[in-house]
N, C-alpha and C positions, 0 to 999 in steps of 0.2 A: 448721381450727385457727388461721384468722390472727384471728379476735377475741377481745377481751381485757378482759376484765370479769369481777366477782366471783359473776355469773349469769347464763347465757345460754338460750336454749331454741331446739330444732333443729327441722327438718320434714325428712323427704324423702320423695322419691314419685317412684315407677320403675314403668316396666312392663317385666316379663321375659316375655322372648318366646325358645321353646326354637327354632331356624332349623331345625338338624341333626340327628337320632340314627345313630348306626350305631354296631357290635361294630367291636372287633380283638381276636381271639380271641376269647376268653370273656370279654373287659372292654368297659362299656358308656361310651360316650361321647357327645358332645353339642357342639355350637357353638351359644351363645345369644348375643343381644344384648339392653340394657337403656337404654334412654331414659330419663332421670331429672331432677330438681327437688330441687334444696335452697335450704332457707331457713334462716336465723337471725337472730335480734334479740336483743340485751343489755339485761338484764333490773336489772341493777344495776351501774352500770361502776365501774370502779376511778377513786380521787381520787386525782390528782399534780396536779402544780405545770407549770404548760404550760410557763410563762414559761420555765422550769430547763430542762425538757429539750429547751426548742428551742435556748437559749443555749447548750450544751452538747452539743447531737446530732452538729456537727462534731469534734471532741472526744471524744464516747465513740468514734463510725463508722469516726474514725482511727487509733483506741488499739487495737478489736477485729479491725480488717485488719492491721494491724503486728505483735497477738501470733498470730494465723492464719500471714503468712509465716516471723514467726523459730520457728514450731513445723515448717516444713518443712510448710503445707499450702497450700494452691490459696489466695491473694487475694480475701477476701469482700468483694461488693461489695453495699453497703448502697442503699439506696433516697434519696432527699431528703426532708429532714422533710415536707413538703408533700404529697408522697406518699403518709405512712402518715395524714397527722396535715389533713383537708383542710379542716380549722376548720366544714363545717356541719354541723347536729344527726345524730347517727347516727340511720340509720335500718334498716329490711330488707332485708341482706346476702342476696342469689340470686343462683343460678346454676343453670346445665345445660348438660344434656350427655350424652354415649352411652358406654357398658361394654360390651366385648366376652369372653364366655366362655365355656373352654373346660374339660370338667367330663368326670373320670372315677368311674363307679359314683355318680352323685349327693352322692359325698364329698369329693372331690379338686376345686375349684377353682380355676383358673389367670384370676387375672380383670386385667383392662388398661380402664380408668377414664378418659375426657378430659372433662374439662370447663372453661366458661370464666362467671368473674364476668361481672354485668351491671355492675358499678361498676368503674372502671381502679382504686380506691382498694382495694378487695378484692384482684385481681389483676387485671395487664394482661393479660398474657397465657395462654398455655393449659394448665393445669392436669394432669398426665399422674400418674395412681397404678397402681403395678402391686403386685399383692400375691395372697394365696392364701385364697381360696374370698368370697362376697360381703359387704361390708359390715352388712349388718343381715338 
């Protein structure tokens, strides 16, 4: 979800591999793990004004940390324009990584996700989604 364009198109590709089966009680379980590939490329990106929002990013980054602490929450700390913004042509945003899960009755998935961009501009660092039952 961190690219930004008015059309994007996705890929992924995993392989699910079941490791474990065994009961507790009368309920069926499983530990799998999944090795995976995603790609995406923007397909029509959105027009702004670069000049504005680089003259400006210190500016906006400082107004949206300031209304973050006086609401009583945690201090957002934004990125350096350069960072998100690295002036060469975009191009095919990938990454990978491993999913580990643990699944009751083939219906209940408990699934924990890491993965890490090939580009520091996508993400530097490592990626962790925990959420319930597989992404696609």
């Amino acid at each position: 979800d961190r690219m930004v364009a008015d059309a994007v198109s996705y890929a992924n590709i995993e392989l699910r591999w079941k490791i474990v089966n065994f009961n507790i009680g009368k309920q069926a379980f499983y530990v799998g793990v999944n090795p995976f590939f995603d790609a995406g490329y923007t397909l029509n990106k959105v027009k702004f004004d670069e000049t504005e929002l680089k003259n400006n990013w210190d500016i906006m980054t400082t107004t949206a940390t300031l209304k973050s602490i006086m609401a009583g929450d945690r201090p957002i700390v934004y990125p350096n324009y350069e960072d998100c913004f690295a002036g060469t042509n975009d191009g095919l945003h990938m990454a990978a990584g491993l999913g580990l899960k643990i699944a009751m009755n083939e219906n209940f998935v408990l699934s924990a996700d890491f993965g890490k961009a090939f580009k520091k501009e996508d993400n530097n660092g490592l990626g962790v989604y925990v959420m319930i039952n597989y992404l696609f």
